[in-house]
C-alpha positions as a printed Julia matrix, in Angstrom:
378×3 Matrix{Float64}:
   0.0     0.0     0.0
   2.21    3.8    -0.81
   2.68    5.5     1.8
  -0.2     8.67    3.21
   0.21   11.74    1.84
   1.04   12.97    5.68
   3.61   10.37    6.26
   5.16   10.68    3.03
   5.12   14.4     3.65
   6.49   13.62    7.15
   9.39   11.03    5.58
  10.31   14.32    3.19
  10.83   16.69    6.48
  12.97   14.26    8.16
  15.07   13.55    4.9
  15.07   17.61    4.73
  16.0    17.92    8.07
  19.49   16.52    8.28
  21.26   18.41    5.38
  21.87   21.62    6.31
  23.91   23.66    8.89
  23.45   26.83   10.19
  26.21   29.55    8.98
  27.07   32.47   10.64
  26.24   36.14    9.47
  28.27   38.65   11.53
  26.9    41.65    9.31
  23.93   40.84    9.42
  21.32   42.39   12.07
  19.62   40.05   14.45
  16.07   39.86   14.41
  13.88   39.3    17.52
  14.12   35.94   18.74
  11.16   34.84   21.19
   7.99   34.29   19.76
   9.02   34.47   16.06
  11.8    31.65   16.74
   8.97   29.4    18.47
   6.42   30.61   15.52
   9.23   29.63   12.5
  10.29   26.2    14.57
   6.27   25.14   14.76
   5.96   25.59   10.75
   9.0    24.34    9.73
   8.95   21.07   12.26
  11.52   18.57   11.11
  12.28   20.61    7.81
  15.15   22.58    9.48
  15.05   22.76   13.8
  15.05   26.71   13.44
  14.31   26.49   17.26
  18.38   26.07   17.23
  19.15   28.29   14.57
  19.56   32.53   14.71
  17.19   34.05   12.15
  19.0    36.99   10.91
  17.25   40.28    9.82
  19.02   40.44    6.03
  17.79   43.65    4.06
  15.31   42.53    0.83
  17.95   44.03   -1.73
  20.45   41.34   -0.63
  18.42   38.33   -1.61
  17.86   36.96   -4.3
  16.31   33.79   -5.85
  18.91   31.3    -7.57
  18.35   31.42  -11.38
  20.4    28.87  -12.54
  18.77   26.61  -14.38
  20.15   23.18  -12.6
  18.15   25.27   -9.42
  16.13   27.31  -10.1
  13.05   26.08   -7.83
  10.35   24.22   -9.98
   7.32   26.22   -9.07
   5.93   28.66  -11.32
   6.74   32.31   -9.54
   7.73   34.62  -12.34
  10.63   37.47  -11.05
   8.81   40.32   -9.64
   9.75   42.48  -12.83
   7.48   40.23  -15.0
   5.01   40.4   -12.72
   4.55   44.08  -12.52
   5.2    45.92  -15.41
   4.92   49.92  -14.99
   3.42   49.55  -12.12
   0.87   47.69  -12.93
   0.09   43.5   -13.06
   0.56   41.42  -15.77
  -2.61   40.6   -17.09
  -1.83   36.72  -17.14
  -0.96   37.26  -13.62
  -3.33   39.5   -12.38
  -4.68   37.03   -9.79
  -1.17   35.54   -8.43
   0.14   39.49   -8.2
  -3.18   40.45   -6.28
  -2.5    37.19   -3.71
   1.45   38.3    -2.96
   0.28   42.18   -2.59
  -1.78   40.27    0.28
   1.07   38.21    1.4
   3.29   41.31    1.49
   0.73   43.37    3.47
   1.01   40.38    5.74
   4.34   40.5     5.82
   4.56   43.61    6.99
   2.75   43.75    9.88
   4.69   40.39   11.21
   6.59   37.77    9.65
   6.03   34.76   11.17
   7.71   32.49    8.93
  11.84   33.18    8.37
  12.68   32.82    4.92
  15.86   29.89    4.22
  18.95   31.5     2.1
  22.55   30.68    1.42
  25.54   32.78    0.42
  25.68   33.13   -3.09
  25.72   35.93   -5.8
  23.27   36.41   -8.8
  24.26   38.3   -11.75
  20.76   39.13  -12.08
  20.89   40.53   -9.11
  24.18   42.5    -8.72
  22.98   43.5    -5.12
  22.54   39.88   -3.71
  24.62   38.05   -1.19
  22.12   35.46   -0.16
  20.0    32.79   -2.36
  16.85   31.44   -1.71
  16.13   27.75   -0.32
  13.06   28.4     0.84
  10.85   31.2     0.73
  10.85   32.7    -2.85
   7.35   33.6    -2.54
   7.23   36.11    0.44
  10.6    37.56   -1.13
   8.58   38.2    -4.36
   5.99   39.5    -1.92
   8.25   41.74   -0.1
   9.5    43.23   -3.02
   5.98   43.78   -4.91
   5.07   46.04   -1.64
   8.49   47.69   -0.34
   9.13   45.84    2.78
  13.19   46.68    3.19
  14.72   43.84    5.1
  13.06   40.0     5.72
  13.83   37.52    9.1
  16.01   34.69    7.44
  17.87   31.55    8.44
  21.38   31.01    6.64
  22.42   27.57    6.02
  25.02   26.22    3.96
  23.76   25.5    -0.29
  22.53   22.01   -0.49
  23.29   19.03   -2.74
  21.13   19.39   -5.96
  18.74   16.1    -4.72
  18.96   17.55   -1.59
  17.97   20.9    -2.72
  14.67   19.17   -4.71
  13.69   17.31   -1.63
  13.54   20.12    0.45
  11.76   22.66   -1.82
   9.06   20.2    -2.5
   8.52   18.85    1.11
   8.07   22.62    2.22
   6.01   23.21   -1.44
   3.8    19.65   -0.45
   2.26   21.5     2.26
   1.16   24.25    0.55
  -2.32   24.39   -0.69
  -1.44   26.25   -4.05
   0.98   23.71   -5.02
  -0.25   22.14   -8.4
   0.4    18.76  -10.06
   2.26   20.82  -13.02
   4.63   22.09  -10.07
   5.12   18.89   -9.29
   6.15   17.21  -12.21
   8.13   19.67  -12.84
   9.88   19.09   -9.53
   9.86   14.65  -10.6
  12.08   16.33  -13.85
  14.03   18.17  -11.73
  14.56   15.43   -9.23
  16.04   13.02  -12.01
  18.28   15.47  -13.26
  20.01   15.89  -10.06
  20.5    12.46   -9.65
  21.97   12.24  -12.83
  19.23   10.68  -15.05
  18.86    8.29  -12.79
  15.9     5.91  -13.28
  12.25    6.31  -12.41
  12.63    3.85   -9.29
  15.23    6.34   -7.78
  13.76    9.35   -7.82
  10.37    7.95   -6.66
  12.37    6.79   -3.84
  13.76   10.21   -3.18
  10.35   11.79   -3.25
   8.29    9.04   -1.92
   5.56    8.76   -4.25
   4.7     5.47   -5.86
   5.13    4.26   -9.51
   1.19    5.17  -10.03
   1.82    8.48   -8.98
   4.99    9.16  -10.36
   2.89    8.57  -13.98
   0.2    10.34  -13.26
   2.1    13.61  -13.03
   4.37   13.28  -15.48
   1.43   12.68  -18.3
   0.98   16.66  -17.63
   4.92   17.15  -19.53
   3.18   15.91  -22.66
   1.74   19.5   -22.86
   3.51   22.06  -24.72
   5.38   24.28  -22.52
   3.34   27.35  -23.24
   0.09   25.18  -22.19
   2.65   23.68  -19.38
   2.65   26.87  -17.72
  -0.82   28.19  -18.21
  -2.22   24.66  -16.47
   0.47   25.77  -13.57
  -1.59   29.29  -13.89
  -4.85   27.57  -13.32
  -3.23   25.61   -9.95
  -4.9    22.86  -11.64
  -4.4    19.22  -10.18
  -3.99   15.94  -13.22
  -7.17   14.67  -11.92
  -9.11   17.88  -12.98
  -7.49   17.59  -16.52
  -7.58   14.12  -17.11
  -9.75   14.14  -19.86
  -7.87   16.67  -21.59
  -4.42   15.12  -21.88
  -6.05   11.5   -22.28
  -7.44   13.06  -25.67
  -4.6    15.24  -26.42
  -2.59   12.6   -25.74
  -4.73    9.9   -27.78
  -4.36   12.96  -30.84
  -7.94   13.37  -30.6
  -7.77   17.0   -30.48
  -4.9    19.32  -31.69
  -2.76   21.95  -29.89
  -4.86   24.25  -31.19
  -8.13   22.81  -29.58
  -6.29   22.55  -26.33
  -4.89   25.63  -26.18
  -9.27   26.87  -26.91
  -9.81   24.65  -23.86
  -7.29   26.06  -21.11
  -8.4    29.61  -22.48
 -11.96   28.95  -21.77
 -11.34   27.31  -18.38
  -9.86   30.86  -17.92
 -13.36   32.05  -18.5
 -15.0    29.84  -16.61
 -12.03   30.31  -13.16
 -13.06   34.2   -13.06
 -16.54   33.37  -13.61
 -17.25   31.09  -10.96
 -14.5    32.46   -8.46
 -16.51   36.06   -8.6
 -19.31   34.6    -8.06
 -18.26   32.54   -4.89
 -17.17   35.63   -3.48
 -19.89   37.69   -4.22
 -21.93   34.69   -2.47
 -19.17   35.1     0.36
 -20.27   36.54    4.09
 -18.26   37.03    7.3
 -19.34   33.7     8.38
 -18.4    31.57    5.1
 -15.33   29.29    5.57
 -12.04   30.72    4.18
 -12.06   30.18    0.4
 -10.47   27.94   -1.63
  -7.26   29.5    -4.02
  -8.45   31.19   -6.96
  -8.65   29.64  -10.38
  -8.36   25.95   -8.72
 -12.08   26.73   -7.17
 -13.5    27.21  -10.15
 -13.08   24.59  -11.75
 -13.7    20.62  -11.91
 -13.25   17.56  -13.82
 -16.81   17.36  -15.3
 -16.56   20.7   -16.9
 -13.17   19.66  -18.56
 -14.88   16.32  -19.96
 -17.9    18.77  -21.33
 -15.57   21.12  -23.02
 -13.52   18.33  -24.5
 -16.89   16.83  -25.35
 -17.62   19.09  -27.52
 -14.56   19.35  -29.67
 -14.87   15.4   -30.3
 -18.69   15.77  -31.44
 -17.84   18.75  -33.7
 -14.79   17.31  -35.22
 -17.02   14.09  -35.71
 -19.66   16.07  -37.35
 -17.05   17.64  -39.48
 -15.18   14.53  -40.82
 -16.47   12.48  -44.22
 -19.41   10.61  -43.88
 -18.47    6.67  -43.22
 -18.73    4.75  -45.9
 -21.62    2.69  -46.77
 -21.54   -0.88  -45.11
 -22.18   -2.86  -48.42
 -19.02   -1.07  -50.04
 -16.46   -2.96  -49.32
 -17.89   -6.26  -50.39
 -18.81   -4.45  -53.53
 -14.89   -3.52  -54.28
 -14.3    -6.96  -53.25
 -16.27   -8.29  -55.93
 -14.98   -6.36  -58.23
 -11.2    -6.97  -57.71
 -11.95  -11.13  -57.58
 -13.54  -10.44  -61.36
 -10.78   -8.69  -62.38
  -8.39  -11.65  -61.35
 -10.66  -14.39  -62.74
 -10.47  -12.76  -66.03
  -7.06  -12.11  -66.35
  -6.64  -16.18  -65.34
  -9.02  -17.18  -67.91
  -7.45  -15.5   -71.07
  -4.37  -17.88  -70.75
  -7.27  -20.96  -70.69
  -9.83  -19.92  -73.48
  -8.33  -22.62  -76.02
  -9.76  -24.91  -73.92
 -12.71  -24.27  -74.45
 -15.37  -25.57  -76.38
 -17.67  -23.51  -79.44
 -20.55  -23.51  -77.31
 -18.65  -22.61  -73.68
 -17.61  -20.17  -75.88
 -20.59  -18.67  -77.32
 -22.05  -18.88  -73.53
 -19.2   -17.24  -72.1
 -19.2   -14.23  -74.57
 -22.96  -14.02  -74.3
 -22.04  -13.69  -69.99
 -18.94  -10.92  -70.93
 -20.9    -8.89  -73.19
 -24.11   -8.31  -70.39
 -21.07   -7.71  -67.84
 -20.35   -4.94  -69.9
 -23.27   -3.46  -70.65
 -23.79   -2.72  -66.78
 -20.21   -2.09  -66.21
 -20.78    0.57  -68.6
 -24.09    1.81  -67.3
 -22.34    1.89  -63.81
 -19.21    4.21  -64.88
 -22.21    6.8   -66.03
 -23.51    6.78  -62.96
 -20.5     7.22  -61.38
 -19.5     9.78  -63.16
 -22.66   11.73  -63.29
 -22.42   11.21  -59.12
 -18.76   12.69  -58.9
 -20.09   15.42  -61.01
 -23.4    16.54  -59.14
 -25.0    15.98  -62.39
């Protein structure tokens, strides 16, 4: 039986737990230690025991996320320059820039939760001294509303496995964590391990072989759609449908691409009116985009493309058709057999067989008319 999602999670933590080292950071002001080093211990648990750690108050401008490819965290968190453009959101990410603005107001008034860096540089960010482990999203928070300086824990930089396991056990218990994230994360996994095979890095992760398939259907999608399903927070079992058929090439790129646009749609649709619907005493809402959305709508929408393209297509042929061409071609055969056999015949075989040939042709003839006059229209 695979393991429960808690004590998989659980088995993650420990793993995560026992690779890294707290490093010293003499210029670096100390932040409060009390309350927010019991608060950061609680949430972290077994990930890092930040109970024993200093959490160091490191201005905003000197962390950075690392960009290099081999680890740059698989989660789908733009750079807060993309998000924002002259001052205003990205239209694809209107909804993800209007949920770290909150974050960031949050953030402000108290940060709970230390953020995880080690040294490094970025040449993307000339300013940076520290790169993020954990905690990319309240930096991109942070720096979407001002806030000058975060609380942060420094540790020493990870193995690459070791750098995937922690990421996604801290990412696992997040609620906006998608199944694109996390195949991306499987990919991610296997490269740090050297292409290892599939039976590693499930170990590593501790997901099952089931699982482990599951997700990584989503990586047939084109990039482009790749990141617009990590948009939508959407989870393989919402989608199944969609990459069964896409998958199956019963509809194109094209017709996918109509589909994730219209579950758009449908996301802002139902999501305002949820809130609208919303009063003091409603439980907390589900993340945006995800809540507005399910697996039967998906089937519908692919529904539809398969009964217009059907529709569409050339009408089947007629069931007495083939036997017809059949019929034909085993004529064509006998005849061309019998020519090297006529002198064996007899006068009147003859006479009975031309008598047979000549009616043949007579409706072969009538039935290339009406051929033609059908291919015609006449």
């Amino acid at each position: 039986m695979p393991p429960r999602t808690s004590d998989r999670l659980r088995a993650l933590q420990e793993r995560a737990a026992s690779l890294a080292a707290p490093t010293a950071a003499p210029d670096a002001a100390p932040a409060d230690s009390g309350q927010a080093v019991a608060a950061a211990g609680a949430h972290f648990g077994a990930l890092a025991d930040l109970g024993q750690r200093a959490i160091q108050r490191i201005p905003a401008e000197s962390i950075a996320p690392d960009l290099r490819p081999d680890r740059r965290q698989a989660r789908l968190l733009p750079l807060p320059e993309a998000l924002v453009v002259n001052d205003a959101a990205a239209p694809a990410y209107a909804d993800l820039v209007a949920e770290l603005r909150d974050l960031g107001r949050s953030l402000r008034e108290r940060q709970i939760q230390p953020i995880v860096v080690y040294p490094g540089t970025s040449p993307d960010y000339p300013a940076a001294r520290y790169l993020i482990l954990i905690g990319h999203r309240r930096w991109t928070a942070a720096r979407l509303v001002g806030i000058a300086a975060l609380d942060a824990v420094i540790v020493d930089e990870p193995a690459p496995a070791d750098r995937v396991i922690i990421q996604y056990a801290e990412n696992e218990a997040r609620e906006e964590f998608s199944d694109m994230e996390r195949a991306w994360s499987l990919l991610q996994m296997k490269q740090a391990l050297g292409d290892a095979p599939w039976e590693v890095v499930e170990s590593r992760m501790q997901l099952s072989r089931a699982r482990r398939q599951q997700l990584l259907r989503l990586v047939a999608f084109m990039p482009d759609q790749q990141q617009h399903i990590a948009r939508l927070r959407l989870q393989e079992t919402q989608i199944r449908t969609l990459h069964s058929a896409m998958r199956a090439s019963e509809i194109s790129p094209a017709q996918v691409d109509g589909v994730l646009r219209r579950l758009d749609s449908i996301a802002v649709e139902r999501t305002a009116t949820a809130q609208q619907g919303a009063t003091d005493e409603s439980p907390p809402a589900p993340p945006p985009r995800r809540a507005g959305i399910d697996a039967p709508t998906v089937a519908r929408l692919v529904a539809r493309i398969r009964k217009a393209s059907d529709e569409s297509a050339a009408p089947a042929a007629p069931r007495w058709l083939p036997s017809l061409r059949q019929q034909v071609a085993d004529t064509a055969r006998g005849l061309a057999r019998a020519r090297t056999r006529l002198e064996s015949l007899g006068a009147d075989d003859v006479v009975a067989l031309r008598s047979d040939v000549d009616h043949l042709m007579t409706e072969l003839e009538e039935f290339v008319a009406a051929l033609s006059a059908s291919e015609t229209g006449e």
